[in-house]
TORTIKE-739954 format. One line per 2 residues: their letters; for each residue x, y, z of C-alpha. Coordinates in nm, 4 decimals. Layout:
REM TORTIKE-739954
a	X:Y:Z ~ ...
//
This chain:
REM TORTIKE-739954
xx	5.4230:-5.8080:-5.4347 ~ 5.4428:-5.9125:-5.0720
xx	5.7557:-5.8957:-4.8303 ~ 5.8986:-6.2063:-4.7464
xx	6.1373:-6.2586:-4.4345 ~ 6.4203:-6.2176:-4.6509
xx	6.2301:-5.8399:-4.7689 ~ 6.2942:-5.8189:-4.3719
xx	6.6300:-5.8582:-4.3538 ~ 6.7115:-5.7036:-4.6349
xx	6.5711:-5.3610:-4.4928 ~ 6.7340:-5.4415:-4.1563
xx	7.0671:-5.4949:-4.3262 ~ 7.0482:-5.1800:-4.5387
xx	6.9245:-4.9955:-4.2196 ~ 7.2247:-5.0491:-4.0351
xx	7.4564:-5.0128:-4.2930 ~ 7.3276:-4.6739:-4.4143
xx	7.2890:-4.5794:-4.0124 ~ 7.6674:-4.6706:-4.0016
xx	7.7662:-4.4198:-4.3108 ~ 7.5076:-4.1437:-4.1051
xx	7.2595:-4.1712:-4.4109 ~ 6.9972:-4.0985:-4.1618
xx	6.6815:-3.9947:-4.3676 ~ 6.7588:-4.3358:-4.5984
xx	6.7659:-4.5873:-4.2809 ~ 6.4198:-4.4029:-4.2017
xx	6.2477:-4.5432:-4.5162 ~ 6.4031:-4.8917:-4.4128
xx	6.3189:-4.8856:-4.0738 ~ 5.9834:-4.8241:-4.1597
xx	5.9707:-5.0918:-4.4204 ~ 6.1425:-5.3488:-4.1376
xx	5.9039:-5.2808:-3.8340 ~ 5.5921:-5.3256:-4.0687
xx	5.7202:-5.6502:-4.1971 ~ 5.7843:-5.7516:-3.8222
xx	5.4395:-5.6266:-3.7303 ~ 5.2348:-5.8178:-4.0049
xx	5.4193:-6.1327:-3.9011 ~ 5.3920:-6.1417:-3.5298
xx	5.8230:-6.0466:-3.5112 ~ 5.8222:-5.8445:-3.2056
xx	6.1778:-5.8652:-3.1352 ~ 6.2455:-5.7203:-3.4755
xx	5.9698:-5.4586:-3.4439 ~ 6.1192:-5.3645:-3.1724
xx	6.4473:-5.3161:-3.3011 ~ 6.3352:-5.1130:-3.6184
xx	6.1311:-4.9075:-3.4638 ~ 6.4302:-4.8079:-3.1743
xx	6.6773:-4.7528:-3.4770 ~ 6.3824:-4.5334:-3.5921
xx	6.3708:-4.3123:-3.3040 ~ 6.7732:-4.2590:-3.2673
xx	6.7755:-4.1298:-3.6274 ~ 6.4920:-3.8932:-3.6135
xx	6.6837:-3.7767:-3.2817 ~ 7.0192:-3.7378:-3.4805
xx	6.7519:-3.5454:-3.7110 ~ 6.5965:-3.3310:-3.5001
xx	6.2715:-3.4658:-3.5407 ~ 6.1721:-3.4489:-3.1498
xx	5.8356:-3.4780:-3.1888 ~ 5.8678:-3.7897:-3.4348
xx	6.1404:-3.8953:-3.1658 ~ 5.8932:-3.8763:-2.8780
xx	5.6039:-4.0400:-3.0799 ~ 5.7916:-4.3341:-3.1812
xx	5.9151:-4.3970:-2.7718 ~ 5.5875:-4.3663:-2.6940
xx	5.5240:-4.6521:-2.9592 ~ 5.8113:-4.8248:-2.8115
xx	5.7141:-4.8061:-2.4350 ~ 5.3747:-4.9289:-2.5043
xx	5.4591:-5.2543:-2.6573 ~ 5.3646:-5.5599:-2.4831
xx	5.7361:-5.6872:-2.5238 ~ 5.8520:-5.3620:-2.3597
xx	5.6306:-5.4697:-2.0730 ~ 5.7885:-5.7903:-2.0208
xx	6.1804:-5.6757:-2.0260 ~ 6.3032:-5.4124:-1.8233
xx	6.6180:-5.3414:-2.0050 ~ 6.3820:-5.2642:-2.2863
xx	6.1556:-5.0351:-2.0954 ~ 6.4159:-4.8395:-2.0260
xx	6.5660:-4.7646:-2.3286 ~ 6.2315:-4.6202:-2.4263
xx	6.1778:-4.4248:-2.1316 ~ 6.5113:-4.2980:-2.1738
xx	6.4888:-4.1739:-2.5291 ~ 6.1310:-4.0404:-2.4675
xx	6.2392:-3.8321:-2.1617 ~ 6.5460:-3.6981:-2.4282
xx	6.3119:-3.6319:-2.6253 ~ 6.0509:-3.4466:-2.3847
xx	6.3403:-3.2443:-2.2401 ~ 6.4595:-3.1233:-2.5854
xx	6.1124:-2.9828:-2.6362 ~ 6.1053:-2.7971:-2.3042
xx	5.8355:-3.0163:-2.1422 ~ 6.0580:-3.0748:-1.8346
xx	5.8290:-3.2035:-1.5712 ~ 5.7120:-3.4699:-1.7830
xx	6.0909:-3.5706:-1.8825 ~ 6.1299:-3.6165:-1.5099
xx	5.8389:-3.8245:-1.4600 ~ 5.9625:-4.0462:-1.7894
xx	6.3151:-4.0255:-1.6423 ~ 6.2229:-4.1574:-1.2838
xx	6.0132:-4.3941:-1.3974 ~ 6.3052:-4.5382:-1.6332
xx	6.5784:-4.5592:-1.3657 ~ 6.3057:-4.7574:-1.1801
xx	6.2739:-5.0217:-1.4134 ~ 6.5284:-5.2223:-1.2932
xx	6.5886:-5.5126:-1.0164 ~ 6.9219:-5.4933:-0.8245
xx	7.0181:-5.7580:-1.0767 ~ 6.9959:-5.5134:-1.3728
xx	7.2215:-5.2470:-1.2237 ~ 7.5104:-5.2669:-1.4420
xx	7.3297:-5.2593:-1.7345 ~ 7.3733:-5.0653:-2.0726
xx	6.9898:-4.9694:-2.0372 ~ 7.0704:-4.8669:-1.6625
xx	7.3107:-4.6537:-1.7758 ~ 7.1328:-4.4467:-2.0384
xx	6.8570:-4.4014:-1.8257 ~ 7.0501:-4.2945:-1.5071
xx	7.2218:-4.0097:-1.7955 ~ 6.9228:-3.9038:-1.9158
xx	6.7454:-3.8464:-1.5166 ~ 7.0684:-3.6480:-1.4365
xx	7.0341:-3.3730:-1.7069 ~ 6.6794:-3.3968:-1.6642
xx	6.6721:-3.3073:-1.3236 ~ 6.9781:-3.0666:-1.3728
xx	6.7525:-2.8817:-1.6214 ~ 6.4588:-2.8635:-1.4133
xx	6.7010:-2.6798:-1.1291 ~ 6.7135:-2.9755:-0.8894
xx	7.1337:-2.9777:-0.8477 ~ 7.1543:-3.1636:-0.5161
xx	6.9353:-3.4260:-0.6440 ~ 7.1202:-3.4450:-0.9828
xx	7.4663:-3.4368:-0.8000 ~ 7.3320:-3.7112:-0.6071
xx	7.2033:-3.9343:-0.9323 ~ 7.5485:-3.7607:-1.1085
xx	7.7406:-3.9976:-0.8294 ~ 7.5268:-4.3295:-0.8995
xx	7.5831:-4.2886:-1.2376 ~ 7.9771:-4.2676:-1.2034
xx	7.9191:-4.5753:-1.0386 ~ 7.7284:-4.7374:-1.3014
xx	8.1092:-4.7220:-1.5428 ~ 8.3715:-4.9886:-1.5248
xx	8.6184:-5.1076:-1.7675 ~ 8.3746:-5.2818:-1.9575
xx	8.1616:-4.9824:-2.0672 ~ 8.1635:-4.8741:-2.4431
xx	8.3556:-4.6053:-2.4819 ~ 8.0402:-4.3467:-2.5802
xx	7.8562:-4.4487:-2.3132 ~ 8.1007:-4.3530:-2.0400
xx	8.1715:-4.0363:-2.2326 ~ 7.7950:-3.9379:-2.2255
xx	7.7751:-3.9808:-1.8416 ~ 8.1272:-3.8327:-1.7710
xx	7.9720:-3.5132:-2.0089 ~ 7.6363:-3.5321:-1.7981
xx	7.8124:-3.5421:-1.4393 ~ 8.0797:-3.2526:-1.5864
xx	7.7461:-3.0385:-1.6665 ~ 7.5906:-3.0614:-1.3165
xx	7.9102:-3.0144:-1.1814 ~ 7.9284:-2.6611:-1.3289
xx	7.5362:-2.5465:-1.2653 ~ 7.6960:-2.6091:-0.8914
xx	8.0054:-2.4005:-0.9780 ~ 8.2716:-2.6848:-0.9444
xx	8.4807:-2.5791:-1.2219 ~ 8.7799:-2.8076:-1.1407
xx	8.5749:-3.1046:-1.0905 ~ 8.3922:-3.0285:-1.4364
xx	8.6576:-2.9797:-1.6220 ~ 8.8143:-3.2674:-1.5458
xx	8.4882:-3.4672:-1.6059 ~ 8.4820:-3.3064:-1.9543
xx	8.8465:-3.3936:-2.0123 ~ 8.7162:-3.7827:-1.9242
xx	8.4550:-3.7490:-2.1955 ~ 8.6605:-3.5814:-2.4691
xx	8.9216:-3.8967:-2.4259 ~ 8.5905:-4.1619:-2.4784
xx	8.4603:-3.9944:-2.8034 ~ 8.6281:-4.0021:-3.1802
xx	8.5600:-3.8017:-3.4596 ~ 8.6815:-4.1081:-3.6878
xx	8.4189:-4.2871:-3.4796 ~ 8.1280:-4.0550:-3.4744
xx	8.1885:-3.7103:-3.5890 ~ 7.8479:-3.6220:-3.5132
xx	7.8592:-3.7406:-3.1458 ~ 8.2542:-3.5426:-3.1155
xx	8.0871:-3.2574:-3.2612 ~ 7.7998:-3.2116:-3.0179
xx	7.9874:-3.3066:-2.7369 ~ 8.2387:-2.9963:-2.7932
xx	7.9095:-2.7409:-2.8703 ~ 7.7864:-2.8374:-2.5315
xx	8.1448:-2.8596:-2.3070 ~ 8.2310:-2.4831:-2.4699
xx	7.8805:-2.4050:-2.3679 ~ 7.9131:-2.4938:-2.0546
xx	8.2807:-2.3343:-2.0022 ~ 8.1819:-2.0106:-2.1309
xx	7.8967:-1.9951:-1.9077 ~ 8.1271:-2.0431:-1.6032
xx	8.3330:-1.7727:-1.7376 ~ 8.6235:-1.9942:-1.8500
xx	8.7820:-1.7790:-2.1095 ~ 9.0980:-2.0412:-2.1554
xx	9.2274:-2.2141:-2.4711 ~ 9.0950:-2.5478:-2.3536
xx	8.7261:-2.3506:-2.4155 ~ 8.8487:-2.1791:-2.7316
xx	9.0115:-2.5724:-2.8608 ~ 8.6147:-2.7381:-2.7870
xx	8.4257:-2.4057:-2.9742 ~ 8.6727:-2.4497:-3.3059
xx	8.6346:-2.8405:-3.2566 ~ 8.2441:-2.8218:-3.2609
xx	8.2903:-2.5800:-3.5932 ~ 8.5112:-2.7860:-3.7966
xx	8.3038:-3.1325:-3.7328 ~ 7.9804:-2.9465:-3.7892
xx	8.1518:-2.7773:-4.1187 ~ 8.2217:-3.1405:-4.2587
xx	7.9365:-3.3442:-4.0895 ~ 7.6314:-3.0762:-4.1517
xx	7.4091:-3.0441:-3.8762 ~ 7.0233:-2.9551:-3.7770
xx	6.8942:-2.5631:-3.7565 ~ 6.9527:-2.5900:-3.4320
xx	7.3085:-2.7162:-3.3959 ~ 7.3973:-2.4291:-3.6213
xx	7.2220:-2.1718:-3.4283 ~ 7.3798:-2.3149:-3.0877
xx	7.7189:-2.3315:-3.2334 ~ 7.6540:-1.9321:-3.3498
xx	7.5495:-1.8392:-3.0387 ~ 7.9221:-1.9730:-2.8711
xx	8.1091:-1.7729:-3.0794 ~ 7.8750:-1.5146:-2.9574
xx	8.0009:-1.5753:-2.6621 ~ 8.3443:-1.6207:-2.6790
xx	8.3423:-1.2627:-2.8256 ~ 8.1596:-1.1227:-2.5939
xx	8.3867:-1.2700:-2.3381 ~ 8.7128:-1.1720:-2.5148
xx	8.6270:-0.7880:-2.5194 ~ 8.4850:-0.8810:-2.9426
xx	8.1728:-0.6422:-2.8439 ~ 8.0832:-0.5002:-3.1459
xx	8.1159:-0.8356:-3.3368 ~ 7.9049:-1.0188:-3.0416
xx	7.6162:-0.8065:-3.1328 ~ 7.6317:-0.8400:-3.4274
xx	7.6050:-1.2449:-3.4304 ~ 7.3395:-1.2280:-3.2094
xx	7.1408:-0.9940:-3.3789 ~ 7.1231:-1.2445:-3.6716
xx	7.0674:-1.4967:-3.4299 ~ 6.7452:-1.3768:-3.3071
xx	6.6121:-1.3106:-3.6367 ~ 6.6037:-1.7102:-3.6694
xx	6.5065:-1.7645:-3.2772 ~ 6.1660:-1.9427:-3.4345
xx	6.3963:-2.2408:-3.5040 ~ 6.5090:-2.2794:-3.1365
xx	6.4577:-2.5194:-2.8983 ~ 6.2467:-2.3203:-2.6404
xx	6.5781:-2.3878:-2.3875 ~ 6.7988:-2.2570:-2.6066
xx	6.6071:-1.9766:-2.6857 ~ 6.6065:-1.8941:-2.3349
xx	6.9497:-1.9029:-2.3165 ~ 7.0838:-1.7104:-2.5753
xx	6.8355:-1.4238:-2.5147 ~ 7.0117:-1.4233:-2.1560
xx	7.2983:-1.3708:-2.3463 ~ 7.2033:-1.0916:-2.5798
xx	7.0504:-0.9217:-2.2769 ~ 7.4167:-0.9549:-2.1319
xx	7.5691:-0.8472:-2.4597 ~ 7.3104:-0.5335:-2.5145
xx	7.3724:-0.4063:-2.1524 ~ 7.7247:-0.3859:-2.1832
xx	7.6770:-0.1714:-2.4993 ~ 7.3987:0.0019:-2.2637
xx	7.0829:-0.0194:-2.4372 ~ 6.9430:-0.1212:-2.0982
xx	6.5742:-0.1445:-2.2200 ~ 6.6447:-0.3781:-2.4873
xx	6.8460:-0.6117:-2.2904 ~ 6.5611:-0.6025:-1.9941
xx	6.3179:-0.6878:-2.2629 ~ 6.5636:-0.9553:-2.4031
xx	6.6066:-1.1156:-2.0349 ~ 6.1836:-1.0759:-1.9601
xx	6.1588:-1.2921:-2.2860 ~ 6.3898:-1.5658:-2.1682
xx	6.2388:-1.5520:-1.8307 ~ 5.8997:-1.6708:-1.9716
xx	6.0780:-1.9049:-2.2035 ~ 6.2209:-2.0659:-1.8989
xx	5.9293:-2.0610:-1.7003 ~ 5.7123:-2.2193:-1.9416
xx	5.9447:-2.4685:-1.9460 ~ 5.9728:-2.5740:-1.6112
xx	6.3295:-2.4883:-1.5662 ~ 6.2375:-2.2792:-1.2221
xx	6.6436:-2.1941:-1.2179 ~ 6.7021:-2.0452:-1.5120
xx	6.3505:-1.8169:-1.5105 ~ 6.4800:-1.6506:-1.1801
xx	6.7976:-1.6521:-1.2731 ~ 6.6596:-1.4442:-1.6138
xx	6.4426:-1.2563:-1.3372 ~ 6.7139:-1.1366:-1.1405
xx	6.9323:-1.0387:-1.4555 ~ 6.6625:-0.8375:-1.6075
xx	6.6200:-0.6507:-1.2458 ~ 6.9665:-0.6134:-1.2209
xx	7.0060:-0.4262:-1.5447 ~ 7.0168:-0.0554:-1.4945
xx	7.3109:0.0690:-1.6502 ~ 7.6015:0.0613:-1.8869
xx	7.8005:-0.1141:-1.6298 ~ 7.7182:-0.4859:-1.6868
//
């Protein structure tokens, strides 16, 4: 039988309402269903909006390479061409999605070219404001702080009173993390501590629970070993424990209570983790691979087994490098040269 408009809207409905109860893989099928209704009957507008629902669940999935297939679908639409708001939305979720895979010189191209969209007359604008985000990590990724410090200021600029609440806590988390890549502890914390007080776990537990993965990532790696770092790592556990969570957020959140053990004096138990982390490294983003072999390198040179931690540190080197994240790989150079003896 063929869909009828109301087949439309009935998939659109059901879409957002599963989307709201964080049925992901069910608003897929919908979303699918929607956008080639709207397709077959010349409804770009709803196209457009089904296929943009698509993308932000296979990114709560971890589909990345769905994700960056669909915002390549979603920049290339004629409509997209004709509203800039629009554009760069799609630019913005295809540089995510480009940077999640490691392909970080093309996320800054996609990036760029999304804060670029827009007039002066657009400046404020929810679109704006996502795609300002997602150039700051970008080029805080890629190793470019001064230039993401920079961007990290427009973007502060971008949030007034009338900003939703988990859009200014996304920017506030992406100025805190360039903040500490330049080693401004105070002025990251205190970033973080703005984004914390703009997400909900009543609201999104899924958003609340990534957020705290990534601020007691970033703590622990400027040696913050405080219970404000300890509150975000047991925060991160419990949402994940209740809201489930890709391969990868599982791994991550593993490899901070790595970490924190390693931190804490936990040695043996640090190794241990990791050890079991690395059997399932395959899973990993190639980013986060990179970075918790820098950490096992740490971790095995303090229990001095130099040669396994140099080999450990090599491998994230060429993870990073690969990458494009020209920071990290010499940072991972300079560890693995620096690693000589028990005394790490």
């Amino acid at each position: 039988m063929a869909l009828t408009t109301d087949d439309f809207i009935l998939h659109e409905y059901k879409a957002r309402q599963l989307w709201e109860q964080r049925e992901y893989s069910a608003v897929i099928n919908h979303t699918k269903a929607a956008a080639e209704k709207a397709g077959s009957r010349g409804d770009d507008a709803g196209w457009w909006r089904m296929m943009y629902l698509l993308a932000k669940c296979q990114r709560q999935l971890g589909d990345i390479s769905d994700l960056v297939e669909t915002a390549e679908s979603l920049s290339e639409h004629p409509l997209t061409s004709r509203d800039p708001e629009l554009a760069a939305k799609a630019n913005a979720l295809r540089s995510a999605g480009l940077r999640a895979l490691g392909q970080l010189p093309e996320a800054l191209e996609v990036a760029r070219e999304a804060t670029l969209e827009f007039p002066e007359t657009g400046y404020g604008s929810k679109g704006k404001l996502e795609a300002q985000q997602v150039l700051v990590a970008v080029l805080a990724e890629s190793g470019h702080l001064d230039d993401a410090w920079r961007e990290a200021e427009n973007l502060c600029r971008l949030i007034d009173v009338n900003t939703e609440p988990d859009r200014a806590g996304r920017a506030y988390w992406s100025i805190g993390n360039v903040a500490f890549l330049l080693g401004r502890s105070k002025d990251a914390t205190e970033y973080h501590d703005r984004a914390a007080t703009c997400f909900s776990p009543s609201r999104d537990l899924n958003l609340w629970a990534i957020f705290n993965k990534a601020s007691a990532f970033m703590r622990l790696n400027a040696n913050l070993v405080e219970p404000a770092t300890l509150q975000c790592i047991e925060r991160a556990e419990m949402a994940m424990s209740i809201s489930g969570g890709t391969p990868q957020d599982e791994l991550d959140i593993d490899v901070i209570r790595a970490h924190w053990c390693f931190l804490t004096g936990a040695l043996p138990e640090a190794k241990l983790k990791m050890s079991g982390i690395m059997a399932r490294a395959e899973v990993m983003a190639p980013l986060s691979e990179g970075d918790a072999r820098i950490l096992y390198a740490r971790i095995l040179a303090a229990a001095g087994e130099a040669e396994a931690a140099r080999e450990q540190a090599k491998t994230g080197m060429e993870l990073f490098e690969n990458v494009g994240a020209v920071m990290r790989a010499e940072q991972a150079r300079e560890l693995a040269d620096s690693i000589k003896s028990v005394n790490f």
